[in-house]
C-alpha positions in Angstrom: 0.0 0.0 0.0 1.6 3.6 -0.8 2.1 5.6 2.4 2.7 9.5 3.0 1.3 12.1 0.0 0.7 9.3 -2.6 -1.5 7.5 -0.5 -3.5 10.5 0.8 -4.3 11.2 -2.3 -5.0 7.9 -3.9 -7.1 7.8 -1.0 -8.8 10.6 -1.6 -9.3 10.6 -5.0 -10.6 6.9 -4.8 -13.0 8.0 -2.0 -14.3 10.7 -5.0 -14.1 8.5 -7.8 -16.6 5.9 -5.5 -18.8 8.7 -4.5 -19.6 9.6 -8.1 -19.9 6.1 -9.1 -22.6 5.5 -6.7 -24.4 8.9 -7.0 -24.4 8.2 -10.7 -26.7 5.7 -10.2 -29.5 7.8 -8.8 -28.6 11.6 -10.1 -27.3 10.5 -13.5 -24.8 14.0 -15.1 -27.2 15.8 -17.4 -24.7 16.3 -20.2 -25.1 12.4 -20.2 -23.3 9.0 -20.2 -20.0 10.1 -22.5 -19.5 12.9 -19.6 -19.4 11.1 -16.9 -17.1 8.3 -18.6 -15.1 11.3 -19.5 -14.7 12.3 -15.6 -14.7 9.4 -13.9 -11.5 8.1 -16.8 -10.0 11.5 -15.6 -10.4 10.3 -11.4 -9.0 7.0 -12.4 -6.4 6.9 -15.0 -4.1 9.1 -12.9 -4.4 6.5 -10.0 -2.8 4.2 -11.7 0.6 6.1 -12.5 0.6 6.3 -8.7 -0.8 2.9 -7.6 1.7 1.2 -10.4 4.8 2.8 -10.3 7.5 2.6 -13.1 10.3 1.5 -11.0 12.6 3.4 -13.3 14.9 4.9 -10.3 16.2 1.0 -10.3 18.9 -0.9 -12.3 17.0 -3.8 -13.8 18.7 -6.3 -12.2 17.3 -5.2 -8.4 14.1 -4.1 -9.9 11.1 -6.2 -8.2 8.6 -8.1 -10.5 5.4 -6.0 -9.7 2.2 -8.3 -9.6 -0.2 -8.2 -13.0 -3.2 -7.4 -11.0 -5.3 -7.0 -13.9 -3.9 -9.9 -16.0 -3.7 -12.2 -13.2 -7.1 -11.3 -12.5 -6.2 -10.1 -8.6 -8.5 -7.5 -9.1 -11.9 -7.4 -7.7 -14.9 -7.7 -10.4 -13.6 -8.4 -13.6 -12.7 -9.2 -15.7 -11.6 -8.7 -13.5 -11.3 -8.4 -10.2 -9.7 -6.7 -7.3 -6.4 -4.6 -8.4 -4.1 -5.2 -6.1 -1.2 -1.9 -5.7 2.7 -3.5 -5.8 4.2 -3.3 -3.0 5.2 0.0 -1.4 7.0 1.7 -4.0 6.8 5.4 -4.1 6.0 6.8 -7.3 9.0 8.2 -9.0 9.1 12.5 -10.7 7.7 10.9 -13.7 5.2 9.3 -12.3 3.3 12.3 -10.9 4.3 14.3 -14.7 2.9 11.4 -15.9 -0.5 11.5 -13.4 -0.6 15.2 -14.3 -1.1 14.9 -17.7 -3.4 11.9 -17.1 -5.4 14.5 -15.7 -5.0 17.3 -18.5 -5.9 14.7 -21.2 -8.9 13.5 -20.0 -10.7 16.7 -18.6 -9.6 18.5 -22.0 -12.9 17.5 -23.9 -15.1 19.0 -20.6 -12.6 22.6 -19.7 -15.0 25.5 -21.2 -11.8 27.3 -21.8 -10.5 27.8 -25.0 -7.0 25.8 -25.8 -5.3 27.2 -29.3 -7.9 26.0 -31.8 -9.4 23.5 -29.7 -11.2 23.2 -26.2 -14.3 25.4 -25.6 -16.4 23.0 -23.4 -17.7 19.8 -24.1 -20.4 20.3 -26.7 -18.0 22.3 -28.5 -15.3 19.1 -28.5 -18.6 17.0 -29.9 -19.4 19.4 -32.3 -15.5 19.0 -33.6 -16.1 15.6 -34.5 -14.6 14.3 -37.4 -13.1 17.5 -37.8 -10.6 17.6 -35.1 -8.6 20.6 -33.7 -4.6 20.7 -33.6 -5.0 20.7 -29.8 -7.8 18.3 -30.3 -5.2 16.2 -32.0 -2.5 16.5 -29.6 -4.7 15.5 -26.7 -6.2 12.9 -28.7 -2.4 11.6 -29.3 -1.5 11.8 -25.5 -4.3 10.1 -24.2 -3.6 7.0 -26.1 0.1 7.2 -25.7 -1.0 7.5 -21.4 -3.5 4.4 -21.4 -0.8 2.2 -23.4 1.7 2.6 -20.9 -1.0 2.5 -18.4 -2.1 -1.4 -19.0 1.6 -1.7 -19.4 2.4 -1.1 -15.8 -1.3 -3.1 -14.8 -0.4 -6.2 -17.4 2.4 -6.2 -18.5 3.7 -5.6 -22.4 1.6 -7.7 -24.1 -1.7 -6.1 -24.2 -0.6 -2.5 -25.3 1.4 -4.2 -28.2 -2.1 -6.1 -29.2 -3.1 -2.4 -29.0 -0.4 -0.9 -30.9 -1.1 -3.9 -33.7 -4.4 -2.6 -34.4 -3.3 0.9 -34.6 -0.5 -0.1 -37.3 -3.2 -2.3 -39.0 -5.5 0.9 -38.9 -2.8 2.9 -40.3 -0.9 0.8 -42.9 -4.0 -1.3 -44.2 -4.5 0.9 -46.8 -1.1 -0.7 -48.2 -1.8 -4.1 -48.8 -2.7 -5.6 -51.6 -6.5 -5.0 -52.1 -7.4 -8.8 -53.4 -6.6 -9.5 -49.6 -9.5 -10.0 -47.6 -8.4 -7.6 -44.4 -7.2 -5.3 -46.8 -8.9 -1.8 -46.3 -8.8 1.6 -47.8 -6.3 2.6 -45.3 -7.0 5.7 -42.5 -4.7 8.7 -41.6 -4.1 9.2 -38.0 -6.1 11.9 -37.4 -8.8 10.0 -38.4 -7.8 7.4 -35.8 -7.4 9.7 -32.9 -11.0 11.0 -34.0 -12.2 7.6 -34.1 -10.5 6.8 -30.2 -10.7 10.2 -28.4 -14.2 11.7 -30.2 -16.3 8.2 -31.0 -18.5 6.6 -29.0 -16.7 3.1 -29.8 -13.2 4.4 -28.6 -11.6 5.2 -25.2 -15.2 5.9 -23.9 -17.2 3.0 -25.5 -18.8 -0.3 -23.7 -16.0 -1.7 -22.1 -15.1 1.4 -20.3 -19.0 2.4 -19.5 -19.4 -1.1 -18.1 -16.4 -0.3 -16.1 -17.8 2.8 -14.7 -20.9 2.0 -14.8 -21.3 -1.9 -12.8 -17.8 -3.5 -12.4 -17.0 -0.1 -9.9 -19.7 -1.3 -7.8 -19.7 -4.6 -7.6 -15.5 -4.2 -6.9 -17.2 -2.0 -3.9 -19.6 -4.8 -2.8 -16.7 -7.0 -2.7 -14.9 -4.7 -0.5 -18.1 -4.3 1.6 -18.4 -8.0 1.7 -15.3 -8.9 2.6 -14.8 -6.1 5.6 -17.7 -7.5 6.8 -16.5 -11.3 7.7 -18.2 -12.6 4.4 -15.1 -14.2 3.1 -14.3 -15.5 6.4 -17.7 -17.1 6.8 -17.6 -18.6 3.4 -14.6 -20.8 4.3 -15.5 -21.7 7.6 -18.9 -22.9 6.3 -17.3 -25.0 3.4 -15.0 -26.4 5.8 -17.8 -27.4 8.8 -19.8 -28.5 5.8 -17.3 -31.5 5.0 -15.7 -31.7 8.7 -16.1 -35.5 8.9 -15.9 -36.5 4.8 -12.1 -37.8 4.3 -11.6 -35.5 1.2 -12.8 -32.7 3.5 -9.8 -30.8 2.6 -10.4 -31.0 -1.0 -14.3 -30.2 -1.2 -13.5 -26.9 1.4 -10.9 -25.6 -0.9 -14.0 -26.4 -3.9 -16.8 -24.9 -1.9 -14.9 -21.7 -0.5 -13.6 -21.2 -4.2 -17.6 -21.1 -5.5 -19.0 -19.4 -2.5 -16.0 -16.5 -2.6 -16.3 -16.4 -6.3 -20.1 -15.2 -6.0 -18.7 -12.0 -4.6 -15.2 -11.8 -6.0 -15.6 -12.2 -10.0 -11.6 -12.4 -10.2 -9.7 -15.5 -10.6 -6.7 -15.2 -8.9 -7.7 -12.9 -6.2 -10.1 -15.8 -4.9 -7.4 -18.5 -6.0 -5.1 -16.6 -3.3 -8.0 -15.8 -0.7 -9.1 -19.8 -0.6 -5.5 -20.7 -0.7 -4.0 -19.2 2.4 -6.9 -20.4 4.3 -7.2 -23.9 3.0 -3.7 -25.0 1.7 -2.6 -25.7 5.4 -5.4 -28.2 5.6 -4.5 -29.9 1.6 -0.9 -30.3 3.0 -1.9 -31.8 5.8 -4.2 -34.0 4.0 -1.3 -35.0 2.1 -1.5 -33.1 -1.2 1.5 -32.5 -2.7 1.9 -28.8 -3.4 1.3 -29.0 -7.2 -1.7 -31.2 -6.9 -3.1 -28.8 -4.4 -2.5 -25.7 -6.3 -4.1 -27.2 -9.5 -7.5 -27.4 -7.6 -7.0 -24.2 -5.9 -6.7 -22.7 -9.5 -9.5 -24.4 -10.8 -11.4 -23.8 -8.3 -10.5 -19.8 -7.7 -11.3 -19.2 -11.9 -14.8 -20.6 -11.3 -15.2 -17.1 -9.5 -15.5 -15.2 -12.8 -18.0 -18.0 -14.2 -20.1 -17.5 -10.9 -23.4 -16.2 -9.9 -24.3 -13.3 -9.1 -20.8 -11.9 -9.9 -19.5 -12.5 -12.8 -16.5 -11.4 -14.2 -16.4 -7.9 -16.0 -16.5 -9.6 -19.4 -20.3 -10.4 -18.5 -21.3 -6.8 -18.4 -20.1 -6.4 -21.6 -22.0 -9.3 -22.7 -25.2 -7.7 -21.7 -24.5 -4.3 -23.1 -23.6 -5.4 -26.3 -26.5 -8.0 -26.4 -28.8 -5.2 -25.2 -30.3 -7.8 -22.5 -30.4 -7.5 -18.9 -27.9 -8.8 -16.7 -30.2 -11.3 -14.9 -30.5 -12.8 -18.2 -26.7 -13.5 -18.6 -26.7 -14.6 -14.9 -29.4 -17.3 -16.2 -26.9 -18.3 -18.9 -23.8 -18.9 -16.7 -26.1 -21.2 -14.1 -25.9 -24.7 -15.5 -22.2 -24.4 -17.0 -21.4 -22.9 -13.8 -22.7 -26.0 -11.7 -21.2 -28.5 -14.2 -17.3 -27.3 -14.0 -18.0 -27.1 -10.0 -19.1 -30.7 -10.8 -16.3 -31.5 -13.1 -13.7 -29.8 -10.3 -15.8 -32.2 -7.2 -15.4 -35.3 -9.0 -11.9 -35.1 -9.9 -11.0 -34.2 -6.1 -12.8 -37.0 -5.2 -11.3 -39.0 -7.6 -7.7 -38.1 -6.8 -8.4 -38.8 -3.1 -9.0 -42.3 -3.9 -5.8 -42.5 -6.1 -3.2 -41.3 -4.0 -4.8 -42.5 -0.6 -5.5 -38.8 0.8 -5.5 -38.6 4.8 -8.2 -37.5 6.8 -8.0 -34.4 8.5 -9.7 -33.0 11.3 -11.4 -29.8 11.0 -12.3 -27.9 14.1 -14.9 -25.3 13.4 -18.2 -26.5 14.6 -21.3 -27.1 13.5 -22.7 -26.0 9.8 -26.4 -25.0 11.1 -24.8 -23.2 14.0 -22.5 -21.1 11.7 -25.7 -20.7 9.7 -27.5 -19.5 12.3 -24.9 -17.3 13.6 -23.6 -15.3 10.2 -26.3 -17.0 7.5 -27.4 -13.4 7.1 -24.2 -12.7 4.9 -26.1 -14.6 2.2 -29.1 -11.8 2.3 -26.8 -9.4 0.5 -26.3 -11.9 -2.6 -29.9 -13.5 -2.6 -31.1 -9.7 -2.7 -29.3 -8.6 -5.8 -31.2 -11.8 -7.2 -34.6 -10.6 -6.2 -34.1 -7.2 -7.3 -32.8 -7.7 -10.6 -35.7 -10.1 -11.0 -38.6 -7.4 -10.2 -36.5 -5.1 -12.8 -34.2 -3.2 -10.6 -31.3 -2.1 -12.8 -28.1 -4.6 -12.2 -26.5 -0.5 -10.8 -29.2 0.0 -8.3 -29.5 -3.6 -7.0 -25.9 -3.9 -5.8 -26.3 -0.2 -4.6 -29.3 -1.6 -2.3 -27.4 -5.0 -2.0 -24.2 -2.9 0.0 -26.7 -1.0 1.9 -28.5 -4.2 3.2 -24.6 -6.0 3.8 -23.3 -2.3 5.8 -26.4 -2.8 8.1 -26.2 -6.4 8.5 -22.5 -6.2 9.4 -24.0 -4.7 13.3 -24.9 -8.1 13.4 -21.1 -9.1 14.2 -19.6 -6.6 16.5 -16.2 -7.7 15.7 -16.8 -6.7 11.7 -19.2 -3.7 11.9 -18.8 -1.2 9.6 -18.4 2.0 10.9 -18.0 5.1 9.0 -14.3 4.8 8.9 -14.2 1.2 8.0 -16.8 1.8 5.4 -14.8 4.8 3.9 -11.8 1.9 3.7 -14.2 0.0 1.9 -15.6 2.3 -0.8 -11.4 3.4 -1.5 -10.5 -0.4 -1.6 -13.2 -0.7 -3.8 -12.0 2.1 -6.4 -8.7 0.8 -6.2 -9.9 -2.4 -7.3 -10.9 -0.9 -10.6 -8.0 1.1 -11.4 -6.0 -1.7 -13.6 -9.7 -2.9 -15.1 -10.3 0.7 -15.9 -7.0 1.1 -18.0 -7.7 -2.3 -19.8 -11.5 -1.0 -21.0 -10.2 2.4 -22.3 -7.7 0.9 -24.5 -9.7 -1.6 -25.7 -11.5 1.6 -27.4 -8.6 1.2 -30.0 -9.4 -2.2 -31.0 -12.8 -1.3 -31.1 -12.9 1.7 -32.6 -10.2 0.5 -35.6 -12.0 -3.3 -36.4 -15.2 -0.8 -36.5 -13.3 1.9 -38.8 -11.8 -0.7 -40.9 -14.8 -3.4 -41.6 -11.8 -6.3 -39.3 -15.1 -7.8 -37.9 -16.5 -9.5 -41.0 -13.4 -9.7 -42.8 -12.3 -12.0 -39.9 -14.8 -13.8 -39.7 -14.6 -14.4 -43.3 -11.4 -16.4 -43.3 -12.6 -17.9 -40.2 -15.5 -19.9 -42.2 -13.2 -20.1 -45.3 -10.7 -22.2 -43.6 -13.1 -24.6 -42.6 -15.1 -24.3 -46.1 -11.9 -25.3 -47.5 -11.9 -28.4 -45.3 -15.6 -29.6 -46.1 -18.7 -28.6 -47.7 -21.0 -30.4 -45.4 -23.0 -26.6 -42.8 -22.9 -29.1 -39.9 -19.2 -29.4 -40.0 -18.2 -26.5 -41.5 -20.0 -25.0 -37.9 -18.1 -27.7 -35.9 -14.5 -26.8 -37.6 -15.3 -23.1 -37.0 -15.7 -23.4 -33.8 -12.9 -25.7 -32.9 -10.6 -22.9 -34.9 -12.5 -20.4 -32.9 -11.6 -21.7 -29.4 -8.0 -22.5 -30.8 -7.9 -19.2 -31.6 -9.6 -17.5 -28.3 -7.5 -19.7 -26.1 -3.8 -18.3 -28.0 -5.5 -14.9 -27.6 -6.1 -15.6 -24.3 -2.8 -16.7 -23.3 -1.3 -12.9 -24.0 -4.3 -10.5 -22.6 -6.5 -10.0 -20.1 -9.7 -11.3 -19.8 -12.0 -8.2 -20.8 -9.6 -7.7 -23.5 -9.4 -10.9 -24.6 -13.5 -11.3 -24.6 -13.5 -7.6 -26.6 -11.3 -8.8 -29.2 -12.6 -12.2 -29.3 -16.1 -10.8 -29.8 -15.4 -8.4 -32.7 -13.8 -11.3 -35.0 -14.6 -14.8 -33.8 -18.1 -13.2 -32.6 -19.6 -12.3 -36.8 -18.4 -15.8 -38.0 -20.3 -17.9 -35.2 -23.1 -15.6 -36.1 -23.3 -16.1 -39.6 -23.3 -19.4 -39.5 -26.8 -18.9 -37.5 -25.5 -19.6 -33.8 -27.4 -17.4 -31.7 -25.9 -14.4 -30.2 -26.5 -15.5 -26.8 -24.2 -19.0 -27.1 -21.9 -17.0 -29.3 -21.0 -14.6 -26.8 -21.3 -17.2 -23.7 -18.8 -19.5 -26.0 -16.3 -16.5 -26.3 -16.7 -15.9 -22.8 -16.1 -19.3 -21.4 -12.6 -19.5 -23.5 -11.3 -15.7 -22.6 -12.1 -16.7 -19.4 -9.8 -19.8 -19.5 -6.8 -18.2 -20.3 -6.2 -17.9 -16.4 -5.7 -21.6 -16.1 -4.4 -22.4 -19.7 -0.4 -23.1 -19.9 2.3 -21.6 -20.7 0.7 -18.5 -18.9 -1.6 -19.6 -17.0 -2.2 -17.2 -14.2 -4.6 -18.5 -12.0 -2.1 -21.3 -11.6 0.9 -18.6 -11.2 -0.4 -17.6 -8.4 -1.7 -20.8 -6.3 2.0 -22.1 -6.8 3.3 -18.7 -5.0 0.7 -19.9 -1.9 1.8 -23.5 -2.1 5.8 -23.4 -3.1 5.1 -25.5 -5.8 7.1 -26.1 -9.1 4.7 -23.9 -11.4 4.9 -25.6 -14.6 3.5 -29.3 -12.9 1.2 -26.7 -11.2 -0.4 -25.5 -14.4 -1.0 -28.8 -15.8 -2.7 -30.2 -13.0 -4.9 -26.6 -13.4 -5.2 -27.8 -16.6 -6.4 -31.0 -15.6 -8.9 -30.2 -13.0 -10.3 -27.7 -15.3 -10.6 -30.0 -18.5 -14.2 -29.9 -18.5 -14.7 -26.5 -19.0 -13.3 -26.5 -22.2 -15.3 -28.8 -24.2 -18.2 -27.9 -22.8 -18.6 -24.2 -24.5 -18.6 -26.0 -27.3 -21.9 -28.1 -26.8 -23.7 -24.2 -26.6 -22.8 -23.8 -30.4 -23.0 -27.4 -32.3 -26.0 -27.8 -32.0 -29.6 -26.2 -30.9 -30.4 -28.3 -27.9 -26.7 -26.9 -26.2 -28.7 -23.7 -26.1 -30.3 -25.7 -22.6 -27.2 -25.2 -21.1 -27.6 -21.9 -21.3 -31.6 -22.1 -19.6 -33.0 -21.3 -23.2 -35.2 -23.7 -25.0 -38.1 -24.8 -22.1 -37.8 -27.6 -19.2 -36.7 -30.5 -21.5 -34.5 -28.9 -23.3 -32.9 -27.6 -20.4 -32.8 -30.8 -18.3 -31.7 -33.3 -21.2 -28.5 -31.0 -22.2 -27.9 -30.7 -18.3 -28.3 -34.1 -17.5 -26.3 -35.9 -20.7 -23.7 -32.7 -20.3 -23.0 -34.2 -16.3 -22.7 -37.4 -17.8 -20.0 -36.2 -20.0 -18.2 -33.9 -17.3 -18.3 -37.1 -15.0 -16.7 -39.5 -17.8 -14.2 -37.0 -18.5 -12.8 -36.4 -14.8 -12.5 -40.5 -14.8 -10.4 -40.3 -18.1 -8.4 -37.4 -16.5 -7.8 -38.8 -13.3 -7.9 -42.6 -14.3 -9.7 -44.0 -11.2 -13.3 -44.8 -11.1 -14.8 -44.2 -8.1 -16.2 -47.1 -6.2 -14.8 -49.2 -8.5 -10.7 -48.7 -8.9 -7.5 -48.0 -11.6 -9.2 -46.9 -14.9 -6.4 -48.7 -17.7 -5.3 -46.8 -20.6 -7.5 -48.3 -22.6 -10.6 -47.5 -20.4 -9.5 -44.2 -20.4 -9.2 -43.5 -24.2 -12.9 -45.1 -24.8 -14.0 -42.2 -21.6 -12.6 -39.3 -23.1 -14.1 -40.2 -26.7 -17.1 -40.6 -25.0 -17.4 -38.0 -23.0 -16.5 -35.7 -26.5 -19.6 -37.6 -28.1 -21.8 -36.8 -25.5 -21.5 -33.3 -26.0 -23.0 -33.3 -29.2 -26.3 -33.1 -27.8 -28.3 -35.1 -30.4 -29.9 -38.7 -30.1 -27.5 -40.9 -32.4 -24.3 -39.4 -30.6 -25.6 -39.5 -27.0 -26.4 -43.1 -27.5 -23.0 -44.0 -28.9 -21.2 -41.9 -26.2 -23.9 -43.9 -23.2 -22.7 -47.1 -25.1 -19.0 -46.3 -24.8 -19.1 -45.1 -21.6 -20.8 -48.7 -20.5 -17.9 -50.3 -22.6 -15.1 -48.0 -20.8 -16.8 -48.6 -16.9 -17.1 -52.9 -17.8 -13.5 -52.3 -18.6 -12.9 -51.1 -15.5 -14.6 -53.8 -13.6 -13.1 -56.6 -15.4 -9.8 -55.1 -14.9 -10.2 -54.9 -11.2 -11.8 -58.6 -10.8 -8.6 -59.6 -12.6 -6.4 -57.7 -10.3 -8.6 -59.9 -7.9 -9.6 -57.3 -5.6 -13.0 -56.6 -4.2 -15.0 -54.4 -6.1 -15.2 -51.3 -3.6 -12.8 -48.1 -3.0 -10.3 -49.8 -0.2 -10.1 -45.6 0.6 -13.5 -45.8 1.4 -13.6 -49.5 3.7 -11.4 -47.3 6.1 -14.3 -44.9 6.9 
């Protein structure tokens, strides 16, 4: 945390910042949405230079990594989740220049003072549009050189060069050859810096409204939440909840993962919070550390797949849909229960593998903890209730941290008080500031695929490549969306979250489309795989940071990540081969909904047994056994009668297998793990 003049005013200016946000939602600014983005980029972006400093005053070789907070997803809602400041490090001369002009460039468009040619107040800087003023220009230029060295500093190199990709593409498009399909009639940079500092589909576009808008609040709730005892409660529950169960360890670590995650929407922010709570009890239980931090990652990402706070990547999903965000809620239910499934079954299954201990866990009775601090759930089941009676998702988690501030009197030890509360609504802000950076910049890739026509073209190629392989609409739908999540998951790997769903959206997003998948399971399928960059290798963040709790080696650590977390993704692709996968998603009526669920658990539960190799109550799954499981668990997600049947049939074949093999082996058919209960 910074200390001394930096702090005071972070401190400050984050107490604004969350002031605005939340009177926003009742007083909206007259002059409208753009205007407040406009001010409340201007309270932010200068937090950043402060909360992330450059570290330039050091030689390389003793400068400290700094934590990713927005990449690694340690940042409250979104995408991301709760930003977490490096460690104490002042901020350097440059970096209060730097915060300075943060401030300059963003209040520019709103001073009604007249700069050179430019300024004049902010209807004057609309009316300039497409016709932009030297100063207009200028600003425009330092604005975008500011966020790219601010997601820099918050993620590391790798997003502002995606950025700076686009902007060259923008640029130089106009020279490629025009029998190329992504060819374009080119733009001249003053048409770009129109397009990012005077568009509504630049710097202030969607993913920087939603920003402003919900993931402030919801970072806020967290903090409220969390302040409160919440995350405490959540832990101790999961753990009294499995006290006496000999994988006790492994189902807390599971249930504290979902439970946090419904408040936390960040993947490795809850993948550290469930860690340094319940990685004393894995290590007793004998999991080695790489084992353990697998499931810890698994089970921390789950948080951005998981009711009623999702990751920030969700709120986009409902503002470019134009639907309410109850309605993606009711999307992310089922998928959300199956890779908590898929995550249960192969702890369980690795408990009977390795001959897990039993461990006692000393925190008394479930009911009593229920009846003791149960009311922490009222906050979360009311943002429920009032989204469903039409509440706007802004105003329920507004009423939602007014119910959780008066329900903290409950607990004398956790009461907010007006100074605690203050501490909230700044930890809150802070835990936007990285998020914030990432939205604004993702203007430029919005704002040049919409200037250039990248969208379709994209998308183009995309169904030409697998045109080229067949002719056949159902497989040409199949191949593009195996290329699509090959492609999201590589995109993944290098960006963010809400970057990588932004991006993903604009040019995998026209090509499911036109091939007639509905938007819905379009966007939830681009969802699902930018949200799986944080537990796929070589990056893998989620997994980054549960090795750093446990000690372990991190590359073993991201493959058993990748492991518990197989499920997941092959199961996005079941929403967009064929119409019944829209039941995952609660579209399509009862049966729908209930056959896809119920043939989809089938194939999550196969596909732990082929993962792990043990079936449960039975013993050692052979390789064989576990080659006909996985192909039948990747034939049961093509939720139509003829393959379900054949992936039933060789899931029967695969599960005899196992049974002869263990009356071979001439061993009773029972888990010996579970004869010692």
């Amino acid at each position: 945390m910074l200390s001394g003049p930096a702090g005071l005013l972070l401190t400050v200016a984050a107490l604004a910042v969350g002031a605005l946000a939340l009177w926003q939602v009742f007083r909206p600014l007259s002059q409208g949405s753009k205007y407040y983005l406009i001010i409340f980029l201007a309270g932010v972006l200068p937090l950043v230079f402060l909360a992330y400093p450059s570290d330039l005053r050091l030689p390389a070789r003793l400068r400290a990594r700094r934590p990713r907070a927005d990449r690694a997803e340690a940042t409250g809602s979104d995408s991301d989740g709760r930003v977490r400041a490096p460690a104490s490090t002042r901020p350097t001369v440059t970096d209060w220049a730097l915060s300075a002009l943060a401030v300059a460039a963003c209040l520019y468009p709103v001073l009604p003072i007249r700069i050179g040619s430019g300024g004049g107040g902010y209807n004057a800087f609309l009316d300039r549009q497409g016709l932009l003023a030297a100063t207009d220009l200028v600003l425009g230029t330092v604005l975008l050189l500011l966020l790219l060295e601010a997601c820099r500093r918050a993620t590391g190199w790798i997003l502002p060069a995606v950025c700076l990709l686009f902007l060259g593409y923008g640029y130089y498009g106009g020279l490629l050859p025009q029998s190329w399909p992504v060819a374009h009639a080119g733009l001249d940079f003053s048409q770009l810096v129109d397009a990012f500092y005077n568009s509504d589909s630049g710097f202030y576009g969607t993913p920087l409204d939603v920003a402003a808008s919900y993931i402030v609040l919801f970072t806020i709730y967290g903090a409220v939440l969390e302040l409160s005892g919440a995350g405490r409660f959540f832990v101790d529950l999961s753990a009294a909840a499995f006290r006496r169960s000999r994988t006790a360890a492994g189902r807390t670590a599971v249930a504290s993962g979902f439970l946090l995650g419904t408040v936390s929407g960040s993947g490795a922010a809850t993948t550290v919070s469930i860690g340094a709570v319940t990685w004393p009890l894995l290590r007793r239980a004998g999991y080695p550390p790489e084992r353990a931090g697998g499931m810890l990652a698994a089970a921390g990402v789950g948080a951005i797949l998981s009711p009623p706070t999702l990751g920030a990547a969700a709120f986009i999903i409902a503002e470019y849909l134009g639907v309410s965000y109850l309605q993606v809620l009711g999307w992310a239910t089922v998928p959300t229960v199956l890779y908590y499934l898929g995550i249960l079954l192969a702890v369980e299954i690795d408990a009977r593998r390795s001959g897990v201990r039993p461990v006692v866990i000393d925190v008394g009775s479930p009911w009593r903890l229920l009846a003791r601090f149960g009311y922490h759930f009222a906050s979360l089941i009311a943002i429920i209730v009032f989204l469903a009676i039409g509440v706007s998702a802004t105003r329920a988690v507004v009423f939602a941290i007014v119910l959780a501030v008066v329900l903290s009197y409950l607990d004398r030890a956790h009461r907010l008080t007006p100074g605690r509360l203050v501490t909230a609504l700044v930890t809150g802000v802070r835990g936007v500031l990285a998020v914030t950076a990432v939205c604004a910049a993702a203007g430029i890739i919005t704002a040049t695929t919409t200037k250039t026509g990248l969208g379709p073209q994209a998308a183009a190629l995309l169904i030409g490549g697998a045109q080229a392989a067949t002719s056949d609409p159902t497989l040409v739908l199949v191949l593009t969306a195996l290329l699509a999540a090959v492609a999201l998951s590589l995109l993944g790997l290098a960006v963010p979250v809400t970057a990588s769903f932004v991006i993903g959206w604009v040019i995998v997003g026209p090509a499911l489309l036109d091939l007639g998948v509905t938007a819905p399971a379009a966007a939830m399928f681009v969802f699902y795989f930018a949200v799986l960059s944080e537990v796929s290798p070589p990056t893998a963040l989620a997994a980054v940071a549960a090795a750093a709790v446990t000690g372990g080696r991190l590359v073993p650590t991201m493959w058993q990540t990748l492991r518990y977390a197989l499920p997941a993704y092959l199961t996005p692709i079941a929403f967009v081969i064929t119409p019944a996968g829209l039941g995952l998603l609660g579209i399509g009526g009862v049966q729908r909904i209930a056959f896809a669920a119920g043939v989809t658990a089938l194939s999550v539960a196969v596909l732990a047994v082929a993962a792990g190799g043990w079936l449960p109550g039975v013993g050692p799954a052979g390789v064989p056994e576990r080659v006909l499981g996985a192909l039948a668990g990747v034939t049961l997600l093509w939720l139509e009668p003829v393959p379900v049947t054949v992936g039933a049939a060789l899931a029967a074949v695969a599960a005899a297998g196992v049974f002869v093999r263990r009356g071979a082996a001439g061993r009773p058919l029972s888990d010996p793990v579970e004869e010692k209960l």
